[in-house]
C-alpha positions in Angstrom: -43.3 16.9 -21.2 -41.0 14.6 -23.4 -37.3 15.9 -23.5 -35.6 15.4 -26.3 -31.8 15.8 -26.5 -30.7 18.3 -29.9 -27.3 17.5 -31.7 -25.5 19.8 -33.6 -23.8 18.4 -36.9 -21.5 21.3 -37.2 -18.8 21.5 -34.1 -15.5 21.2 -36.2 -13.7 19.7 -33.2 -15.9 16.6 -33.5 -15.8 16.7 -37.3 -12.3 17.0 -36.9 -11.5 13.8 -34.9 -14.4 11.9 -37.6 -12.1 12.9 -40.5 -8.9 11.9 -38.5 -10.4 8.2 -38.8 -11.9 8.5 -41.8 -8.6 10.2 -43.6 -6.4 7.3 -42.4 -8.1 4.9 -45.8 -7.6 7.5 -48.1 -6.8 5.6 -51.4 -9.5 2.8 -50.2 -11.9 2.4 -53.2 -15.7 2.8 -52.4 -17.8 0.2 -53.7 -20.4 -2.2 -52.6 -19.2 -4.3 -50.0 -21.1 -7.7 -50.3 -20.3 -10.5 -48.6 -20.9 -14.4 -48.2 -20.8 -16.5 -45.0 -19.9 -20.2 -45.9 -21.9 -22.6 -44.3 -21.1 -24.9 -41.4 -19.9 -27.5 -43.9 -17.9 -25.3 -46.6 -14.3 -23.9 -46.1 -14.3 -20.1 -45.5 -13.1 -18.6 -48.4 -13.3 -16.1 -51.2 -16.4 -17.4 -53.1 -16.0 -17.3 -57.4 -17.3 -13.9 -58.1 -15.2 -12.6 -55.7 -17.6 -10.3 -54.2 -15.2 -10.7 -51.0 -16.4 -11.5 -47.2 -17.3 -8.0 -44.9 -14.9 -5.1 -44.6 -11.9 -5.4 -47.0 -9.0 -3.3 -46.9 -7.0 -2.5 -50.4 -4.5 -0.1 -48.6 -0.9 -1.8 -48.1 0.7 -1.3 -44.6 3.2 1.5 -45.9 0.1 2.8 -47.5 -1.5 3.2 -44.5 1.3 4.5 -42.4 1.8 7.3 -44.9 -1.7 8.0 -44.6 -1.8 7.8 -40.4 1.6 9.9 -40.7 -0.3 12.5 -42.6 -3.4 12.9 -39.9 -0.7 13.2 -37.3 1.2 15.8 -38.5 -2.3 18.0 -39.2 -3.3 17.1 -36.2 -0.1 18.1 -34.3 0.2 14.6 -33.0 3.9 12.8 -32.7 4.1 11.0 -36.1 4.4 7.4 -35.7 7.7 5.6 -37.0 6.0 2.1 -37.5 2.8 0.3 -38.1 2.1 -2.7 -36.9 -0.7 -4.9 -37.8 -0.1 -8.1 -35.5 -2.2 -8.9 -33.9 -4.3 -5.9 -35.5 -4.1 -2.1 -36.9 -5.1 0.0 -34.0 -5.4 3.6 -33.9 -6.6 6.0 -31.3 -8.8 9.0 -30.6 -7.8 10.8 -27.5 -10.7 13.1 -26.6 -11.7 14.5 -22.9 -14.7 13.0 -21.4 -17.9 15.0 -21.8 -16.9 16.4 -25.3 -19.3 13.9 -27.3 -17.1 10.9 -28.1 -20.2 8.4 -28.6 -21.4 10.4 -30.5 -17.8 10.6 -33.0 -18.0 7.5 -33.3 -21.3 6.8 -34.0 -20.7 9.6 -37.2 -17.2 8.4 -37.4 -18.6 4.5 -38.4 -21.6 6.2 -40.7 -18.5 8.5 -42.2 -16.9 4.8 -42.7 -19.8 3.0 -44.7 -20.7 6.8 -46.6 -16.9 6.7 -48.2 -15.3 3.6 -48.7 -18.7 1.4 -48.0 -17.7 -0.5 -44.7 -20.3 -2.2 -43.4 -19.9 -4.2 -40.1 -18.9 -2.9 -36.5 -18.4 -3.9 -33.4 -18.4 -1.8 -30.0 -16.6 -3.4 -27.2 -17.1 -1.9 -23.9 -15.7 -3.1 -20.3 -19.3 -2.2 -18.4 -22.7 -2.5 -18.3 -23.1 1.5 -17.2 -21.0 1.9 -21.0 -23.0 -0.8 -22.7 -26.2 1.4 -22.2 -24.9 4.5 -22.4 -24.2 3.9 -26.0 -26.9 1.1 -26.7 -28.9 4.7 -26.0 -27.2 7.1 -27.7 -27.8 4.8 -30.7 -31.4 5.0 -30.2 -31.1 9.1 -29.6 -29.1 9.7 -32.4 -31.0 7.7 -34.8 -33.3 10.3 -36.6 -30.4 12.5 -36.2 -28.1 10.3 -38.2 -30.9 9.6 -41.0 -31.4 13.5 -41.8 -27.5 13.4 -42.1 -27.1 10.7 -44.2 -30.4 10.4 -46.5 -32.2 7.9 -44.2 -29.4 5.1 -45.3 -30.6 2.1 -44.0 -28.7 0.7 -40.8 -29.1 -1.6 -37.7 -27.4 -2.2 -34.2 -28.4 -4.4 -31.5 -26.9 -6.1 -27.9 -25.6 -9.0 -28.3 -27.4 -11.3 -26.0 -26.9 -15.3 -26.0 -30.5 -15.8 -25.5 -30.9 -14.5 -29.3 -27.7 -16.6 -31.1 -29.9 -16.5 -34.4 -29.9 -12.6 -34.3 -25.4 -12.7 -34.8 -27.2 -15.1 -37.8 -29.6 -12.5 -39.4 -26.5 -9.5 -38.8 -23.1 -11.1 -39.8 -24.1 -14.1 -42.0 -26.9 -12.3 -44.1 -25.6 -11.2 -47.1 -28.5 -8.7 -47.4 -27.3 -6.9 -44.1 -26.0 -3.3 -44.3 -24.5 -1.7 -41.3 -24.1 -3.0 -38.1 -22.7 -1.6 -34.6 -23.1 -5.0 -32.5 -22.2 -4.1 -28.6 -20.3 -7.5 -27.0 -21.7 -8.2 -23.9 -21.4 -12.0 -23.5 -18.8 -14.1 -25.2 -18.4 -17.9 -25.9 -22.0 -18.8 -26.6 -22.8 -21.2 -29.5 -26.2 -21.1 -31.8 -28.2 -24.3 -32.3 -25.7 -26.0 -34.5 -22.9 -25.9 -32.4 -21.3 -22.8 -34.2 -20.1 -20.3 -32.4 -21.0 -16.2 -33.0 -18.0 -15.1 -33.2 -17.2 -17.2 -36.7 -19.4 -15.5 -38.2 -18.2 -12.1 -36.8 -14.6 -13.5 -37.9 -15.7 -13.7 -41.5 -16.5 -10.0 -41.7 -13.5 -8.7 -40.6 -15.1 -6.0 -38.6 -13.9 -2.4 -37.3 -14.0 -2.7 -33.8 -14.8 0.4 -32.0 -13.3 0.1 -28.4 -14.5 2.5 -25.7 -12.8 3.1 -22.4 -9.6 1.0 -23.6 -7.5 1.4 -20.1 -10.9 -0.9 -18.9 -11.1 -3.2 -21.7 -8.1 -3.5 -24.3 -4.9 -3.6 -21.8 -4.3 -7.0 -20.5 -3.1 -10.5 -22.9 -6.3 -11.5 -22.3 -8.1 -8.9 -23.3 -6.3 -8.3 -26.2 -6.4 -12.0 -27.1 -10.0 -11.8 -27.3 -10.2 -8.9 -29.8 -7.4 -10.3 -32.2 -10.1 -12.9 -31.7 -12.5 -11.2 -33.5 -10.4 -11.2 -37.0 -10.7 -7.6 -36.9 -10.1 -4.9 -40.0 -8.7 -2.6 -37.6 -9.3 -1.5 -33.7 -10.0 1.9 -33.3 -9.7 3.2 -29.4 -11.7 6.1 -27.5 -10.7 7.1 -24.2 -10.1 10.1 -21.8 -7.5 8.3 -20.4 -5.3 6.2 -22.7 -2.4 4.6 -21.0 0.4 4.3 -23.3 -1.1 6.0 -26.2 -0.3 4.4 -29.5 -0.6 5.4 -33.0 -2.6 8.6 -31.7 -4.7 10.7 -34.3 -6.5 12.9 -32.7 -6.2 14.3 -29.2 -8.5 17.1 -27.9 -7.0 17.4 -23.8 -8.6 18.7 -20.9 -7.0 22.1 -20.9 -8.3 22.7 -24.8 -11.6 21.5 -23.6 -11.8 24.0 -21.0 -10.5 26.7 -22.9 -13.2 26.2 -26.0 -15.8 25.8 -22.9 -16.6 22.2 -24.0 -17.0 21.3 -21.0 -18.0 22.4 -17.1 -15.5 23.9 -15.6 -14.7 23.0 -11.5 -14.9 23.6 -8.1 -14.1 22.3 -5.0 -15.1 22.5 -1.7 -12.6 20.5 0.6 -13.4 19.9 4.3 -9.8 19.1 6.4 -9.5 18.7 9.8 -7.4 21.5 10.7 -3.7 20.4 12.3 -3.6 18.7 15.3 -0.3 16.4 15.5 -0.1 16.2 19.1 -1.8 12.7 19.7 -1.4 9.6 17.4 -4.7 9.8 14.2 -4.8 6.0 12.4 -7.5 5.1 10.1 -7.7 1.8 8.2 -8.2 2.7 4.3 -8.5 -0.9 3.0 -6.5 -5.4 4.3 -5.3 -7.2 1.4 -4.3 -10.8 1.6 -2.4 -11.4 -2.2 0.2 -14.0 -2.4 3.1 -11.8 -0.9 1.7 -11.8 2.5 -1.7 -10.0 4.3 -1.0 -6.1 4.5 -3.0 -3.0 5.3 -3.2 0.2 4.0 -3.3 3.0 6.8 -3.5 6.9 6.9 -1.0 8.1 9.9 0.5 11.5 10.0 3.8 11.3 9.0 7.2 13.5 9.8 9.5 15.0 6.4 11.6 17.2 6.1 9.2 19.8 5.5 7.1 19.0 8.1 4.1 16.4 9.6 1.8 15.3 6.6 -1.3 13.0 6.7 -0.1 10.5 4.6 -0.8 6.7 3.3 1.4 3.5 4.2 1.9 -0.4 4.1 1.7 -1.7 7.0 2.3 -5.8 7.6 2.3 -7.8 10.9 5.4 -6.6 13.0 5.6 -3.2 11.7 5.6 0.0 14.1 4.4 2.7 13.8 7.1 5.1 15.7 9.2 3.9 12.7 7.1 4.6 10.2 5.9 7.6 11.3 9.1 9.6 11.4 9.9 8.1 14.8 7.3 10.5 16.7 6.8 10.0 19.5 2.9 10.1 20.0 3.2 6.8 17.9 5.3 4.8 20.3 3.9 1.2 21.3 1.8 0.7 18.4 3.3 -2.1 16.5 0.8 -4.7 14.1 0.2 -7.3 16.4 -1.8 -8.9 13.8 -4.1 -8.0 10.6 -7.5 -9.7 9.9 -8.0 -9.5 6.0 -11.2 -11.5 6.4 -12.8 -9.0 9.4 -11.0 -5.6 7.6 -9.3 -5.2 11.1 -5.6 -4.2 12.9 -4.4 -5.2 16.1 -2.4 -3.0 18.0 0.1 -3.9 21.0 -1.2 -0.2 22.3 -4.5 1.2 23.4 -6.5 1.5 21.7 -5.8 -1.7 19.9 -8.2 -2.4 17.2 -8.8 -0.5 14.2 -11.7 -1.3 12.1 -13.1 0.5 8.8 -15.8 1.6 10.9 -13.7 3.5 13.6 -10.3 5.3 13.5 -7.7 6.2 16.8 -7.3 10.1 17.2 -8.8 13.0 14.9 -12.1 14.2 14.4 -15.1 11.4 13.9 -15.3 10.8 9.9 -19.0 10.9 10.3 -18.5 14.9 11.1 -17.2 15.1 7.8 -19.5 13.1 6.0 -22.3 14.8 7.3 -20.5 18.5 6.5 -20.3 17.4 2.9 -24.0 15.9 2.2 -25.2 18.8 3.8 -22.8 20.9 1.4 -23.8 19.3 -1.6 -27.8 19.5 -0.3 -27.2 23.1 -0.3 -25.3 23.5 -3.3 -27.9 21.7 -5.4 -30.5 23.8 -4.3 -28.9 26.9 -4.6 -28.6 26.2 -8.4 -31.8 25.0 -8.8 -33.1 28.5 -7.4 -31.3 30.0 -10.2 -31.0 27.3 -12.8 -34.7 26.1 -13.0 -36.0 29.4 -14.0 -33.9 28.9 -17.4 -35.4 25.5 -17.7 -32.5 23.3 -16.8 -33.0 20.5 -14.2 -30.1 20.1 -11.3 -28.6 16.5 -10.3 -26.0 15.3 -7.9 -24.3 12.8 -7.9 -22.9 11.0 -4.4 -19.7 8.3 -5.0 -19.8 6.0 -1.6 -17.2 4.4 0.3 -19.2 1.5 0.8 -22.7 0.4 -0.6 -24.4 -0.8 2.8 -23.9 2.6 4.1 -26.6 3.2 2.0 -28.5 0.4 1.2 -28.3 -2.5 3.2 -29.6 -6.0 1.3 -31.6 -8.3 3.1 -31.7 -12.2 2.0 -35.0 -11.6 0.9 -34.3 -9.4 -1.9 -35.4 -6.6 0.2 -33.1 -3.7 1.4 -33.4 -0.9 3.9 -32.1 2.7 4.2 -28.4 2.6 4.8 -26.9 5.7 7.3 -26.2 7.8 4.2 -29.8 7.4 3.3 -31.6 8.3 6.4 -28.8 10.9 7.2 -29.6 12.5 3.8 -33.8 12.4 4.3 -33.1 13.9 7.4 -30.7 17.1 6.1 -32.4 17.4 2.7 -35.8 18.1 4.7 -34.6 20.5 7.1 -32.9 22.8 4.6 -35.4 22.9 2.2 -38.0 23.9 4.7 -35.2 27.3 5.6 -36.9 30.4 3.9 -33.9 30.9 1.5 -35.7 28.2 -0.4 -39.4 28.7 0.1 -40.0 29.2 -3.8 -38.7 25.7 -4.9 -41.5 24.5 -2.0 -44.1 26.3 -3.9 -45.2 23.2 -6.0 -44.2 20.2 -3.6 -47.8 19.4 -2.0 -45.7 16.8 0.3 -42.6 17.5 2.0 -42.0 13.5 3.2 -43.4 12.2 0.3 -40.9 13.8 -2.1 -38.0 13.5 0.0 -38.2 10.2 -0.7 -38.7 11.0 -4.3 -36.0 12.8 -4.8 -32.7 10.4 -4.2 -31.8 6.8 -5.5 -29.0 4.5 -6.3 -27.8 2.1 -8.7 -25.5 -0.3 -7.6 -23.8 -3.7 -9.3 -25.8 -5.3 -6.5 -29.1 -4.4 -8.5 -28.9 -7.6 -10.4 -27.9 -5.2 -13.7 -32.0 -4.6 -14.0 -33.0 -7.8 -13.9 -36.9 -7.7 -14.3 -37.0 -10.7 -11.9 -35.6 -9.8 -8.9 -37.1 -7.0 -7.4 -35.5 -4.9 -4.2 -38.4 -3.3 -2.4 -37.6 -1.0 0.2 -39.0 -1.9 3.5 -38.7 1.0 5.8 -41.0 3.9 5.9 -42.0 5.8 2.8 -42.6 5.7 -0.8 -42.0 2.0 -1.8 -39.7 1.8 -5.2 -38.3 -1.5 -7.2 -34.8 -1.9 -8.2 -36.0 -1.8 -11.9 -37.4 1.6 -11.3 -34.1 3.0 -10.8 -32.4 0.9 -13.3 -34.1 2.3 -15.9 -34.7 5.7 -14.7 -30.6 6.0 -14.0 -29.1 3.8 -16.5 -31.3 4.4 -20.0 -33.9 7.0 -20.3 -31.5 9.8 -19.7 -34.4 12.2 -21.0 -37.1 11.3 -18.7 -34.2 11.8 -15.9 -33.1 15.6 -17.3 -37.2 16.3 -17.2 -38.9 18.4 -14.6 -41.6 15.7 -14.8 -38.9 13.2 -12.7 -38.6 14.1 -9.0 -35.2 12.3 -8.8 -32.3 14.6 -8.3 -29.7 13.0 -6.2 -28.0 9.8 -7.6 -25.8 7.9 -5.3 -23.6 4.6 -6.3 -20.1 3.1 -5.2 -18.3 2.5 -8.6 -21.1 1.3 -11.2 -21.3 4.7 -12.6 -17.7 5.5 -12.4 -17.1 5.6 -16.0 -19.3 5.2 -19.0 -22.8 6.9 -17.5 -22.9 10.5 -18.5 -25.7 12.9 -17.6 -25.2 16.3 -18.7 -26.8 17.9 -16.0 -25.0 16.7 -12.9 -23.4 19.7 -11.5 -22.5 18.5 -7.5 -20.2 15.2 -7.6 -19.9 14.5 -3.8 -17.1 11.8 -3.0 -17.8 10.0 0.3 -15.3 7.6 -0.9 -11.3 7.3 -1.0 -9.9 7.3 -4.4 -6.1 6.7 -5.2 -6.0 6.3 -8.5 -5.9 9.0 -10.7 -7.7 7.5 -13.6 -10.3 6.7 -11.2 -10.3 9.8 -9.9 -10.7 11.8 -13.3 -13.6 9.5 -14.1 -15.2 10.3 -11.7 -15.2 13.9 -12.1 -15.5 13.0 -15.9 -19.4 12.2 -15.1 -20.0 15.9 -14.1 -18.2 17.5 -17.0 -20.7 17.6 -19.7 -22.6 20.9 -20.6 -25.8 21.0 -19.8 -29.3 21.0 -21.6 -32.4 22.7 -20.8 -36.2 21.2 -21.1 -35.6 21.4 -25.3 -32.8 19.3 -24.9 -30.5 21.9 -26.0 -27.1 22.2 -24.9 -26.4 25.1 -22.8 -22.7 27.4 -22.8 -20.9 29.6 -20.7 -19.3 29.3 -17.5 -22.6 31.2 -15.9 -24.1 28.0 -16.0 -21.9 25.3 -16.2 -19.8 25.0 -13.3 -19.4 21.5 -11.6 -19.5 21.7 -7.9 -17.1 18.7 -6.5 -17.8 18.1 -2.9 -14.6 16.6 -2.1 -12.5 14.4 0.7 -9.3 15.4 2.0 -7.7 12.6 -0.5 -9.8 14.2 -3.2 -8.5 17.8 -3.2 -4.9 16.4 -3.2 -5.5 15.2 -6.4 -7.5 17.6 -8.0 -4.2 20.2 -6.7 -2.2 17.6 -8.4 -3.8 17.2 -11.6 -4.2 20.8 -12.0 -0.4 21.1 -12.1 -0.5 17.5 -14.3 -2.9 20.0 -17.1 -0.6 22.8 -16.7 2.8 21.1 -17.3 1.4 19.2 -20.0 -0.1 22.2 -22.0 2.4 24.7 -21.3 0.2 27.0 -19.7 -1.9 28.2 -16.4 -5.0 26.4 -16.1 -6.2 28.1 -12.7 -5.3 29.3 -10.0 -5.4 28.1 -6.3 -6.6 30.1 -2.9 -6.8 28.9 0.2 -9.2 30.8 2.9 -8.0 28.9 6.4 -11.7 29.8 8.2 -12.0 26.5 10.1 -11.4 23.7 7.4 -12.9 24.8 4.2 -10.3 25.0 0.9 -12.3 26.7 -1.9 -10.4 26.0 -5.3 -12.0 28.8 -8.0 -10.9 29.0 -11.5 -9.7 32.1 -12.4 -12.7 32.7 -15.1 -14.7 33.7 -12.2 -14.9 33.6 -8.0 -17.6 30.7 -7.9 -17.5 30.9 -4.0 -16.1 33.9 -1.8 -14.9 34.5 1.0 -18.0 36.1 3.0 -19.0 33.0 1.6 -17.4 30.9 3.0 -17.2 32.4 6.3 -20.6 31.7 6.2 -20.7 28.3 5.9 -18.2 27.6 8.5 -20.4 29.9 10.9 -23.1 27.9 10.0 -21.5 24.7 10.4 -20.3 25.6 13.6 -23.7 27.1 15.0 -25.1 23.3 14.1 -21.7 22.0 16.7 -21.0 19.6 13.5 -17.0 20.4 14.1 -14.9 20.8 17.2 -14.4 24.5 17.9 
């Protein structure tokens, strides 16, 4: 069966943030916008016919202003005092991940060329997971964008240095119309010595950047755009940081509210209090400039009581200090810190803390084993309900560390990492419970598609490289690294069809931002995350609606609910930016309720009780029957 994803034309949010862009060159004249490229031996300049060279704004910067001004104010948006155009115009459209931004701008650039007759693009992204993402969505919305705009005539392609003549046949061929070019690699030259990027400069291209806080934040960064000569920069992100000259802005809350997106749940699993002998777990060694340093969890004494926290720790500190001066932390001062080996000395015993072990608490391989198994069951429980109305379930695991489930050999091979084999071995015994005898109905081998049904991509993976091939060398179904490559990162469609036995995706941060897959409703983090813009990425890549086997996109809260499987760090912040939404907006987003049966925290949304507590009773019973927690 080929899947084929629907769009819909007609969603006025996503029109709205297309005019916003196209509305700031109001006053520009539409005409044809020819252009010459001098050649390698001219001066660039105006040619005597003054047909003009690529994009060419007429609007003056007070022009413009009045016109960005204007947007702002319709849109609600703090109106901008100034505009400043060194080292380029830039403008941005703030809109919350899994509401269709590729797909604005896509329009938003064929909205461009349809009005004022703009002609040349470029796409910048800051990862290879982005770069195909919307090389792709090009490709899917193609037909889509020829019934819109009367089959006009336009062209995109990855910019590759193997293929210097293509930037040739684009940007220095006056016959060209439209192109979105996608920057990959920089500072090549073609055949006569002449870099790419002077023909790009000659253009003046609008440069689209995606995922700015990645790409468009640092000197550098932004030295290498103003390098482009550009028009103007416009910005798309979830997650601006220090938003400038903003013109549309569609948040998290109004995207929940209009049910643009999934909304969440978490399932949290805490050790429950037990401050009466010292807990110490290594989080991550540095060894910058300032001095070698590591970052520890203790459980710290304030005024309002002991609280698993995170500190700095360098050679010399103590702990009894640090912790509050309690007293279960006397003797254990940094003897020393091994950047190199990830490792702490201790003058107490135990003395040597490693990212593989911890001193006091419950074993974090407890824990890790309580949430795959959650998130095993979880999927399954959605697919009993969800395949029936055509819609395939994923999951997506985020790992601590790669290895733990795929651990490269020099040869190019790998084998099954912990998280690998600990996931064969739960994903078979659950499916075989009776609860799910009907999704066993059409699975003719149990071990074959066990192996079938989980994968990962990881920057390791040579980014697809078609000559290195990672073969797995322990038991079961052998599969290359290109296999997954493609499968994961760009035919989205064969991924979303029944046809495809993969259903459980697992990577460390390659997929953190940029891949989007509509149909991921578990997001298990069997990592630590700290920042928050990391963290709301990666809940960003479960927030789209999902699509059935017609590729059309499914509403209602019934259906789309993301499932996050989360770490104690993890449902801090998700408490956190809950309040974050709500102070921002003005209003109540949800609502919290904690159910203290063992350690489970549900968090429900107050649209509808996603898990109970019978329900939740039950899982701790059952957790406990399987003597995966202390009692």
């Amino acid at each position: 069966m080929s899947l084929k994803l629907q769009f819909n034309p007609e969603l006025d949010y996503q029109l709205d943030a297309i005019n916003a862009v196209v509305d700031l060159f109001k006053g520009q004249t539409p005409k044809e916008a020819n252009f010459t490229v001098a050649p390698v031996s001219a001066q660039m300049a105006m040619d005597e016919s003054n047909i003009g060279i690529g994009n060419k704004l007429e609007l003056t910067n007070e022009e413009l202003l009045l016109n960005l001004k204007e947007v702002q104010e319709r849109n609600g948006l703090k109106q901008s005092e100034v505009l400043e155009d060194s080292p380029y115009f830039e403008f941005e459209v703030d809109m919350e991940t899994g509401t269709g931004k590729t797909y604005v701008f896509i329009r938003t650039m064929m909205e461009l060329n349809k009005k004022y007759g703009f002609k040349k693009f470029v796409i910048v992204v800051p990862s290879l997971a982005i770069k195909e993402g919307i090389h792709h969505s090009l490709k899917t919305t193609e037909s889509h964008m020829n019934s819109i705009y009367s089959n006009e005539v336009y062209d995109y392609f990855v910019y590759d240095s193997n293929d210097l003549n293509r930037i040739n046949r684009s940007f220095g061929n006056k016959e060209a119309l439209n192109k979105a070019n996608i920057i990959h690699r920089a500072n090549d030259r073609g055949p006569e010595g002449r870099a790419p990027i002077e023909l790009i400069q000659e253009t003046n291209p609008i440069v689209i950047i995606d995922e700015p806080q990645s790409t468009a934040n640092t000197k550098k960064s932004r030295e290498a755009i103003a390098s482009l000569n550009p028009m103007c920069c416009i910005k798309y992100s979830a997650t601006h940081i220090k938003p400038k000259n903003v013109v549309y802005r569609l948040n998290a809350v109004d995207a929940h509210d209009l049910q643009l997106v999934k909304q969440i749940e978490v399932i949290s699993f805490e050790e429950e209090d037990n401050y009466e002998d010292a807990y110490i777990r290594l989080i991550k060694t540095g060894n910058p400039k300032s001095g070698i340093y590591a970052d520890v969890e203790i459980d710290k004494k304030f005024n309002s009581g002991i609280r698993r926290t995170t500190i700095r720790i360098k050679d010399g500190s103590d702990l009894y200090e640090l912790s509050g001066n309690r007293d279960v932390y006397n003797g254990f001062q940094v003897a020393e810190i091994d950047a190199e080996k990830n490792i702490v000395k201790f003058t107490a015993r135990p003395n040597i803390l490693s990212l593989d072990n911890h001193i006091g608490g419950i074993d974090e391989n407890i824990y890790k084993r309580l949430q795959i198994e959650s998130t095993i069951r979880a999927h399954l429980d959605k697919e009993l309900t969800l395949n029936k109305r055509g819609i395939k379930v994923l999951s997506l695991f985020f790992l601590d560390r790669v290895d733990n489930y795929r651990i490269y050999n020099d040869d190019g091979t790998y084998n099954k990492g912990k998280y690998a084999i600990l996931f064969e071995e739960l994903f078979q015994k659950i499916i075989m419970e009776d609860e799910y005898q009907e999704l066993r109905e059409n699975i003719p081998d149990i071990n074959q598609y066990t192996q079938e049904v989980h994968h990962g991509y990881f920057s390791q993976d040579k980014a697809g490289r078609k000559d290195v091939k990672f073969v797995e060398t322990s038991t079961g179904n052998a599969a290359s690294d290109d296999y997954a490559y493609e499968l994961i990162m760009k035919d989205k469609e064969r991924l979303l069809s029944f046809d495809t036995n993969l259903k459980f995706i697992f990577s460390h941060s390659a997929l953190r931002e940029g891949w989007d897959n509509p149909n991921v409703f578990q997001i298990c983090t069997l990592n630590e995350t700290y920042s928050d813009i990391k963290k709301r990425q990666e809940i960003g890549r479960g927030l789209r609606l999902a699509v059935n086997q017609d590729g059309e996109r499914q509403h209602g809260f019934d259906i789309n609910t993301l499932t996050v499987i989360a770490n104690e760090s993890y449902d801090v912040f998700c408490n956190t930016l809950q309040k974050e939404y709500e102070d921002d907006a003005g209003i109540r987003f949800g609502y919290i309720e904690e159910h203290s049966f063992a350690n489970i925290i549900i968090v429900k949304d107050n649209q509808e009780e996603r898990l109970g507590i019978e329900a939740s009773k039950a899982i701790v019973q059952s957790f406990k029957e399987r003597e995966y927690i202390a009692k």
